[in-house]
C-alpha positions as CSV (number, residue, x, y, z in Angstrom):
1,X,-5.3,-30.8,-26.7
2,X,-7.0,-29.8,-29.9
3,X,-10.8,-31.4,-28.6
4,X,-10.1,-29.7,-25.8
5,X,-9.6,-26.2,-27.3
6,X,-12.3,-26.9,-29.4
7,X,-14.8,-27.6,-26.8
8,X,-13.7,-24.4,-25.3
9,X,-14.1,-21.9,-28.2
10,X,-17.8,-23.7,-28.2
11,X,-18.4,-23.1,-24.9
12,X,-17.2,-19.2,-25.2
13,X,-20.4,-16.9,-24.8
14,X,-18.7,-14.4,-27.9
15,X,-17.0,-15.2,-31.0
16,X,-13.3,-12.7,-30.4
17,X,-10.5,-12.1,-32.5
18,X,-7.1,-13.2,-31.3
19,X,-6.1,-10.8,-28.3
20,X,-3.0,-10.0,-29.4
21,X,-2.6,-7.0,-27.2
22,X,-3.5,-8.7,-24.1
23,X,-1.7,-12.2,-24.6
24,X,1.7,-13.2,-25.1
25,X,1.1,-17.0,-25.5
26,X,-1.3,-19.4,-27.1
27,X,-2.3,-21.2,-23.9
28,X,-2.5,-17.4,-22.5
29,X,-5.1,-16.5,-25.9
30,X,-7.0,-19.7,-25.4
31,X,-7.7,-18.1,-21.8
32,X,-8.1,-14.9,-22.7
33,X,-10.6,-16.2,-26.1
34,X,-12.7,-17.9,-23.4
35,X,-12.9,-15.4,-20.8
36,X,-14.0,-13.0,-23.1
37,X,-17.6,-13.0,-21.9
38,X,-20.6,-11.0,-22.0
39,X,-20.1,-9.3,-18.9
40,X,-16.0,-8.6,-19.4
41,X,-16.7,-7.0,-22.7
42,X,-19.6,-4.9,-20.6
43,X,-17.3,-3.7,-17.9
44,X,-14.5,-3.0,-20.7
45,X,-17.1,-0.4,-22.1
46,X,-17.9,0.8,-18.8
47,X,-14.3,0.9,-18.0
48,X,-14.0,3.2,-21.3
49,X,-16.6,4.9,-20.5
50,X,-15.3,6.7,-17.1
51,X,-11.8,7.4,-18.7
52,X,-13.9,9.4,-21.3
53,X,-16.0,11.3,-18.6
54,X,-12.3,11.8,-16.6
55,X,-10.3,12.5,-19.7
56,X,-12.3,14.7,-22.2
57,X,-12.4,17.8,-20.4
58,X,-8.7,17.8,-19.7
59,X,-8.3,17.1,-23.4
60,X,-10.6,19.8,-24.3
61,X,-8.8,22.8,-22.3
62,X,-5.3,21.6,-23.1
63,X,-6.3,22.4,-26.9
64,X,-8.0,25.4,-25.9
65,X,-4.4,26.5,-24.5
66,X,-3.0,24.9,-27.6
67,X,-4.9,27.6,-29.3
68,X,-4.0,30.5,-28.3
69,X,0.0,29.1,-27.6
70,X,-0.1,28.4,-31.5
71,X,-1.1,32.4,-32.3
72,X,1.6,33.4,-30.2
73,X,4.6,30.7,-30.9
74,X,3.9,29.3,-34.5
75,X,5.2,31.5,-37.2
76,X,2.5,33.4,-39.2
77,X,1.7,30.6,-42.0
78,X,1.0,28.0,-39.5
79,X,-0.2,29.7,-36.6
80,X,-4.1,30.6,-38.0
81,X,-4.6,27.0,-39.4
82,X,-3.4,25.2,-35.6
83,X,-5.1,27.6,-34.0
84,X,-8.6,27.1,-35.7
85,X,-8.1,23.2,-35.6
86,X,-7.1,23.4,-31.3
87,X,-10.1,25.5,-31.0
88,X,-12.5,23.3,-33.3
89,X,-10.9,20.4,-31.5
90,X,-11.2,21.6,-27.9
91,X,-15.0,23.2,-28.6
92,X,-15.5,19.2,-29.9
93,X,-13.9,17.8,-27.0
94,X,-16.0,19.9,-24.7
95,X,-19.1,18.9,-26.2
96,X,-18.7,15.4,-26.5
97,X,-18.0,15.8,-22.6
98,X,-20.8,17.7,-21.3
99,X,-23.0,14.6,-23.6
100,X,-20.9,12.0,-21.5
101,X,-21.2,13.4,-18.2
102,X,-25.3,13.6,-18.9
103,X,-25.5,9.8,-20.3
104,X,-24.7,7.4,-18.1
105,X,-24.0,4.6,-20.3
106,X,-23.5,6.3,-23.7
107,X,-23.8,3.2,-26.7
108,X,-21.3,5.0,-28.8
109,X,-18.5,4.3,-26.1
110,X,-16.0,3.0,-28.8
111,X,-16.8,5.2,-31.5
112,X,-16.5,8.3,-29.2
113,X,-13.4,7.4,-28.2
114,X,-11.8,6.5,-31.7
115,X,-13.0,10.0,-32.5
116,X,-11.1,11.3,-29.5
117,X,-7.9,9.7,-30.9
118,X,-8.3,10.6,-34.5
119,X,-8.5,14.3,-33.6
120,X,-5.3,13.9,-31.7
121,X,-3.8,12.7,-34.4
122,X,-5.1,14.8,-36.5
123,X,-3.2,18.0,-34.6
124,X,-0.1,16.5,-34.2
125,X,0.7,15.2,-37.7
126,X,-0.6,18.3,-39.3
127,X,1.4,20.8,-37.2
128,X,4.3,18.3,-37.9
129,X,3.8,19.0,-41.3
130,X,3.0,22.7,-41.7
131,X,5.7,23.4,-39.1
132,X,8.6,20.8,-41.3
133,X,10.1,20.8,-37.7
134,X,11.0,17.3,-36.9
135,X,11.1,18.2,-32.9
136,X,7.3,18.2,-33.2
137,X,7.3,14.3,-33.6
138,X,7.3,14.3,-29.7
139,X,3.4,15.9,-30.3
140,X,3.0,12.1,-31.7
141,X,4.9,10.4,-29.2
142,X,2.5,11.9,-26.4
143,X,0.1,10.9,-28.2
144,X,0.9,7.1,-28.7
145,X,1.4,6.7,-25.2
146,X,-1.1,8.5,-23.9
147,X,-3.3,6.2,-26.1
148,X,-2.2,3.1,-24.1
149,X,-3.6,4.4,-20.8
150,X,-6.6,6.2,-22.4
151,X,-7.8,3.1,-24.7
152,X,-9.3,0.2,-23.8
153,X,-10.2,-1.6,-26.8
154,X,-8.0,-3.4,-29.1
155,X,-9.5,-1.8,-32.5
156,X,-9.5,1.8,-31.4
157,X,-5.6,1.3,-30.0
158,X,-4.5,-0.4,-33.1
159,X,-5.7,2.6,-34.9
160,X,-4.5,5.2,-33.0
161,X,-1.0,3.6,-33.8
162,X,-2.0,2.8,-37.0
163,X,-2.7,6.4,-37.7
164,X,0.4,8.4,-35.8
165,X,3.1,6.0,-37.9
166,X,1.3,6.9,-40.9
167,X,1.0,10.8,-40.0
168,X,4.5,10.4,-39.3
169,X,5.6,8.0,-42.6
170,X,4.4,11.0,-44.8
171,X,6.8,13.8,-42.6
172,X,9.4,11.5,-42.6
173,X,9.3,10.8,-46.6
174,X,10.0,14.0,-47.5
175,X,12.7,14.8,-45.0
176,X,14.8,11.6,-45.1
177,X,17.7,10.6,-44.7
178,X,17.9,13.7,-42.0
179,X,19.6,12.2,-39.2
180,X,17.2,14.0,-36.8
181,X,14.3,12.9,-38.8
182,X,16.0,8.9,-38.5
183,X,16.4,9.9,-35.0
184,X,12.9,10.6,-33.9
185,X,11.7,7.7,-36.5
186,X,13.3,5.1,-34.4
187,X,11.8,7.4,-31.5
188,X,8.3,6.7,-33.0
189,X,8.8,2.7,-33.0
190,X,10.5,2.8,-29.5
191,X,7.1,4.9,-28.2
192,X,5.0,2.5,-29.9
193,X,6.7,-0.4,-28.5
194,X,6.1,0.9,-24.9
195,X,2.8,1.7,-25.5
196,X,1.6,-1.8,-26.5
197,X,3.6,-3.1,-23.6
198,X,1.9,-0.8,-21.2
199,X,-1.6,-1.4,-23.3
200,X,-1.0,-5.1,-22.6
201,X,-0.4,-5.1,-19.0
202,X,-3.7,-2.7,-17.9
203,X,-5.9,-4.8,-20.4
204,X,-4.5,-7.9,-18.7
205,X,-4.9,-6.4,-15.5
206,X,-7.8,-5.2,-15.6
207,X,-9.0,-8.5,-17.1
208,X,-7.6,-10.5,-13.6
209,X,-9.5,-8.0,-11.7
210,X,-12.7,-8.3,-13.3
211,X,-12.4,-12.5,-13.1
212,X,-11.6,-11.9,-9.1
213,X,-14.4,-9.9,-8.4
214,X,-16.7,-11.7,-10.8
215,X,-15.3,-15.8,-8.6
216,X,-15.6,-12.9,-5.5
217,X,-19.1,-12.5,-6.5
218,X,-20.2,-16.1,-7.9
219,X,-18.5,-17.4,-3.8
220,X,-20.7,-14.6,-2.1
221,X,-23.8,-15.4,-4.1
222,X,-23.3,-19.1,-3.5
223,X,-22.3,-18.7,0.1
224,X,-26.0,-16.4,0.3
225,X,-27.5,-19.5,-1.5
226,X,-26.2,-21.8,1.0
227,X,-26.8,-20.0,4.0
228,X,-30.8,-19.4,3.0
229,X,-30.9,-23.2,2.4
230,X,-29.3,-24.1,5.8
231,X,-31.8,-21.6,7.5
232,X,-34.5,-23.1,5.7
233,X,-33.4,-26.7,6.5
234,X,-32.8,-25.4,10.3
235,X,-36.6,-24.1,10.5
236,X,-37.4,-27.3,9.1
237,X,-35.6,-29.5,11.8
238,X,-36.5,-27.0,14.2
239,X,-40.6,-27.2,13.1
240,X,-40.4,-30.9,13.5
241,X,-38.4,-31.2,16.5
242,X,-40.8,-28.5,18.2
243,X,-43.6,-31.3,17.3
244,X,-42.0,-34.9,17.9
245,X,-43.1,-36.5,20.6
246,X,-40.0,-37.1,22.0
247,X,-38.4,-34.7,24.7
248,X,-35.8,-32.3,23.3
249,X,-33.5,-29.7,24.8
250,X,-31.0,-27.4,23.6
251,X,-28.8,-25.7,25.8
252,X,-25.8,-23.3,25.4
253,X,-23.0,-23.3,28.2
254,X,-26.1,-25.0,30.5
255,X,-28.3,-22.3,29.3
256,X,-31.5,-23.5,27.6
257,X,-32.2,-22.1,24.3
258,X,-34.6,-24.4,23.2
259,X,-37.0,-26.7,24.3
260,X,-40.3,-28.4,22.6
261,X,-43.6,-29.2,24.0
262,X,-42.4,-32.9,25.3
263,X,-40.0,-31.3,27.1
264,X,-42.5,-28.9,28.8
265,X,-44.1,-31.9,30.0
266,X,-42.1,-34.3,30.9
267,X,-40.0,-31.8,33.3
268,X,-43.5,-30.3,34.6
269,X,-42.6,-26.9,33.0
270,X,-46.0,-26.4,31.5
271,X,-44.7,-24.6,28.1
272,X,-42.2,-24.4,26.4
273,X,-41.3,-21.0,27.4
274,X,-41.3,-21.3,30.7
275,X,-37.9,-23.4,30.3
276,X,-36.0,-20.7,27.5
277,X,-33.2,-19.3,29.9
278,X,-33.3,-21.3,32.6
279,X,-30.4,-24.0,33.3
280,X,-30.3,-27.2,32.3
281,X,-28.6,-29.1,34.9
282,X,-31.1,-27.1,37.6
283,X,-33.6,-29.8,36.3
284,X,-31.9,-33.0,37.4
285,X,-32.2,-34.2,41.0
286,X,-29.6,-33.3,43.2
287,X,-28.1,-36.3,44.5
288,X,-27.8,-37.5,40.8
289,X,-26.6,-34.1,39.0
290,X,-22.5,-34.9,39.5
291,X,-23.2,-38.2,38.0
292,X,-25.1,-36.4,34.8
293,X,-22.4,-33.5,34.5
294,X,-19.4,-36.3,34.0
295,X,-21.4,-38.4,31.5
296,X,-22.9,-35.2,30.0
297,X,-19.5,-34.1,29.1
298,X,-18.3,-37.1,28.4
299,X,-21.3,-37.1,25.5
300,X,-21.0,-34.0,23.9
301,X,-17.3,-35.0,23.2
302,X,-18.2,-37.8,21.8
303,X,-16.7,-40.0,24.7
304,X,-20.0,-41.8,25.7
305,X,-22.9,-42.9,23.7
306,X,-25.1,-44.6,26.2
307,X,-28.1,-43.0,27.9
308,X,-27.9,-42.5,31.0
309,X,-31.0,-43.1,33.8
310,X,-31.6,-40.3,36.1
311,X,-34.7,-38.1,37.6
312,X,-35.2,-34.9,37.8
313,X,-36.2,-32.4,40.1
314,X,-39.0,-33.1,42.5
315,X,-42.4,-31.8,41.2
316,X,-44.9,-32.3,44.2
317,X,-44.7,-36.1,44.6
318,X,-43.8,-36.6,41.5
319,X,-39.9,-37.9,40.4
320,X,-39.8,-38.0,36.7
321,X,-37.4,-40.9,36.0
322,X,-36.0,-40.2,32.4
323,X,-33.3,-42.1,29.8
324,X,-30.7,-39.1,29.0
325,X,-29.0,-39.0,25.5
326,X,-26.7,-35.8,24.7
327,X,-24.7,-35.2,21.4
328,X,-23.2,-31.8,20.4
329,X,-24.5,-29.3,17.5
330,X,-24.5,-25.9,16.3
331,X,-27.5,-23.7,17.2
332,X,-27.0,-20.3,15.7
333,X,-24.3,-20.6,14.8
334,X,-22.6,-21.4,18.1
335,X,-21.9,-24.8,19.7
336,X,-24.5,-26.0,22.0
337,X,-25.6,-29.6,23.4
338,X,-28.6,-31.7,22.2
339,X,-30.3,-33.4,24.8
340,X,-33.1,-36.1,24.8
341,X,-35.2,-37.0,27.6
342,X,-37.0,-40.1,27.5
343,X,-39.7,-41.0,30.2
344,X,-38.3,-44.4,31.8
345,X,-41.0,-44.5,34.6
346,X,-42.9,-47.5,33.1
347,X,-42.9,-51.0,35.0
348,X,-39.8,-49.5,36.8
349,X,-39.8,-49.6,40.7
350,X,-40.0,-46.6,42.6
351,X,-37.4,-47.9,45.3
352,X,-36.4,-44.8,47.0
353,X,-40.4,-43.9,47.0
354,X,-41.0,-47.5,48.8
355,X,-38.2,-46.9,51.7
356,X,-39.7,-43.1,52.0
357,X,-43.3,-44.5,52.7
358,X,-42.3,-48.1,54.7
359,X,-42.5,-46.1,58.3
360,X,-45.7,-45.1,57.5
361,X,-46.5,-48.6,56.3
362,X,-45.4,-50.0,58.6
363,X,-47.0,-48.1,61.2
364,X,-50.2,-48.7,59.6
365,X,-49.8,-52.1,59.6
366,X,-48.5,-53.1,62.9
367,X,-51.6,-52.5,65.0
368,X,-53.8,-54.9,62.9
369,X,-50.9,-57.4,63.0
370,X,-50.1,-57.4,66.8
371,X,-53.5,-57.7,67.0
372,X,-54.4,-60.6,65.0
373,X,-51.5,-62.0,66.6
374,X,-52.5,-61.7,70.2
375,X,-56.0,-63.4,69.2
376,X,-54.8,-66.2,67.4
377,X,-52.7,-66.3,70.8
378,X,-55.6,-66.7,73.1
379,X,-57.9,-68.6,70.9
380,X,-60.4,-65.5,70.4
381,X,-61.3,-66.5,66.5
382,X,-63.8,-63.8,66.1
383,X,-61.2,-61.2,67.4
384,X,-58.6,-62.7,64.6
385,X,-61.2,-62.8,61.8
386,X,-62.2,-59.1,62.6
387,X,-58.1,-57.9,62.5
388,X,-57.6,-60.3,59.3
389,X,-60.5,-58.1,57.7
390,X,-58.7,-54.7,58.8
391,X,-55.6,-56.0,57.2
392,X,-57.1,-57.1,54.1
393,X,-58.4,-54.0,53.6
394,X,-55.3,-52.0,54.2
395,X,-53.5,-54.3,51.6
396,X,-56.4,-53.3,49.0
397,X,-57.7,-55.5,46.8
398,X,-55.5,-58.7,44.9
399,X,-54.6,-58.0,41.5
C-alpha cells in the first residue's frame, strides 16, 4: 500500500495540499491528491470565475441598498460610518464587475474573489461592533454560508471562516457571558459546520463531473481515433481489393455496392461501374441460381465453406464457368456479403455446349460418312478416298 501511494503522488501532474474540504477519508485524499490535475485546477478557476461574473453585481447593489437602509435604520453614530463602507463596498463590487465581465479569463480569479470575501466580512463584523447588537451576528452567518456556494477554492474558504469567527471572537469577548451572545456563538459554529459540509459536497461534485466529462471526452476522442484508423484501413483494403486480380463483389441485400476490375471482366460487365446497383444473383445462370441462393445463404452464415461451381449469365456464346466463395462483412457500416468469383473454365469440359452443338455435328458429319460407307460398299476406292478426305477435314487437324 505504501509503494503504491507513493508511485501515485509521483505520477500526480501538481504537488496539492491535503483536500480536507473535499475528502472525508484517506483513500478518498489519495484520490482526490491524484486527480488534482492541471486541467481540474483550470476548470476550478474557470468555475470561479463565472460565479464572480454572476455574483458581483448582485453583491454590489445589495450594499448599495445597504447604504441607504443604514442612514435610515442605524442610529446616528453608526449610520454615517456603514453607510460610507456599503457604498465604498458596492462602488468596489461594481467595478471589479464591469473588469470581469470585459476579461474573459481574468489571472487574479482567486485573489478577486478573497477580496470579495474580505469586504463581506469586513461590513458585518464592523456593524456588529459599532451597533453592540448581538442580533447582527446573523450579518456573519449569511455570510459564512453564502461563502460555501460562492467559493471554490480551499484557501479563499478557509479564510472567509477564518475571518467571520475572528470578527465575531472580538464582539463576543466583550459581551460574554450574555446568554444571547452564547446563543448566537454556538449559532456561528453550527453555520460554519454547514458551510463546510455544503463546501465539501459542490467541490466534490463538481470534481465527479469534471472526471466524467473529461473519461466522456478521452472515450469520444479515442472512439474519433479509432474510427479514422478503421476508415483508413477500409480505403486500404478497399485500394487493394479494387486491384487484386481476383474477382470481388460486394453486395447488400443482393444489391451490388461494390465490385473491382476482375469482376468487370470476368462477368462481361466491362467496368466496374456498370455492375454498382445492379443485383447480384441477376448474374448467375438461371437453371443454376436456386442452387447458388441455398449455398449462398448457407455461406454468409457461416454454414458452408466450400465453393461452389456455377456459370453465369450467357454473354453471346460465352458461359463464364466460375468457383463461388461467400463470407459475410460489414461495408459501411452495414452487413453485406463478400463474394469471390474465380474463373474455373480451364481444361474443364463444356458438356452442355457439346450436346447443344452434336445436331449440327452430326448433321455435318453424316453425309461424308453414308457416303464413304456406300463406297466401301460397292468397291468404288476412289469414291471412299475422296469422302475419307471430306471427313478428315471436317475433324480438323490431329493434335
Amino acid at each position: 500500500m505504501g509503494a503504491e501511494w507513493n508511485r501515485q503522488r509521483s505520477s500526480s501532474h501538481l504537488a496539492y495540499p491535503v483536500d480536507w474540504f473535499g475528502s472525508g477519508s484517506r483513500s478518498h485524499y489519495r484520490r482526490a491528491h491524484v486527480t488534482q490535475s492541471p486541467e481540474l485546477a483550470q476548470a476550478r478557476l474557470d468555475q470561479q470565475h463565472l460565479i464572480l461574473r454572476v455574483a458581483l453585481p448582485f453583491a454590489a447593489a445589495v450594499y448599495l441598498v445597504l447604504a441607504v437602509a443604514h442612514l435610515l435604520v442605524l442610529p446616528e453614530g453608526v449610520a454615517m460610518p456603514m453607510a460610507v463602507l456599503s457604498v465604498a463596498t458596492g462602488l468596489l463590487f461594481s467595478a471589479i464587475a464591469v473588469a470581469t465581465r470585459r476579461l474573459t479569463a481574468p489571472k487574479h480569479t482567486t485573489a478577486t474573489t478573497a477580496l470579495m470575501m474580505v469586504l463581506a466580512t469586513v461590513n458585518g463584523t464592523a456593524h456588529l461592533a459599532l451597533t453592540g447588537d448581538a442580533y447582527q451576528t446573523t450579518n456573519l452567518i449569511l455570510i459564512v454560508v453564502g461563502a460555501s456556494a460562492l467559493v471554490v477554492s480551499q484557501a479563499v474558504f478557509a479564510a472567509a471562516l477564518g475571518f467571520t469567527a475572528g470578527g465575531f471572537a472580538v464582539s463576543f469577548a466583550n459581551h460574554a457571558p450574555d446568554p444571547l451572545w452564547v446563543h448566537f456563538a454556538f449559532a456561528v459554529a453550527m453555520s460554519g459546520m454547514l458551510s463546510l459540509a455544503i463546501f465539501r459536497s459542490q467541490r466534490a461534485a463538481f470534481t465527479r463531473r469534471f472526471d466524467a466529462e473529461r473519461a466522456r471526452d478521452q472515450a469520444e476522442l479515442e472512439r474519433r481515433v479509432q474510427a479514422s484508423e478503421l476508415l483508413a484501413h477500409e480505403q486500404r483494403y478497399r485500394l487493394m481489393v479494387a486491384n487484386t486480380p481476383v474477382a470481388t463483389i460486394v453486395h447488400h441485400n443482393g444489391s451490388i455496392v461494390f465490385a473491382n476490375r476482375a469482376a468487370a471482366e470476368i462477368s462481361g460487365s466491362g467496368r466496374p461501374e456498370d455492375l454498382i446497383g445492379s443485383r447480384f444473383f441477376d448474374l448467375i445462370e438461371p437453371k443454376d441460381l436456386e442452387r447458388v441462393r441455398s449455398w449462398h445463404e448457407a455461406a454468409l452464415a457461416e454454414l458452408e465453406s466450400d465453393a461452389l461451381e456455377c456459370r453465369l449469365r450467357s454473354l453471346g456464346e460465352h458461359w463464364p464457368l466460375v468457383n463461388l466463395s461467400a463470407s459475410a462483412i460489414r461495408w459501411d457500416g452495414v452487413p453485406a456479403g463478400l463474394v469471390t468469383l474465380a474463373d474455373a473454365s480451364a481444361g474443364h469440359v463444356d458438356v452442355r455446349r457439346l450436346d447443344e452443338e452434336m445436331p449440327a455435328w452430326k448433321a455435318a458429319l453424316r453425309e461424308p460418312v453414308t457416303a464413304a460407307q456406300k463406297a466401301m460398299k460397292d468397291g468404288r476406292n476412289d469414291d471412299l478416298s475422296m469422302q475419307l478426305t471430306v471427313l478428315s477435314r471436317l475433324l480438323g487437324p490431329a493434335e
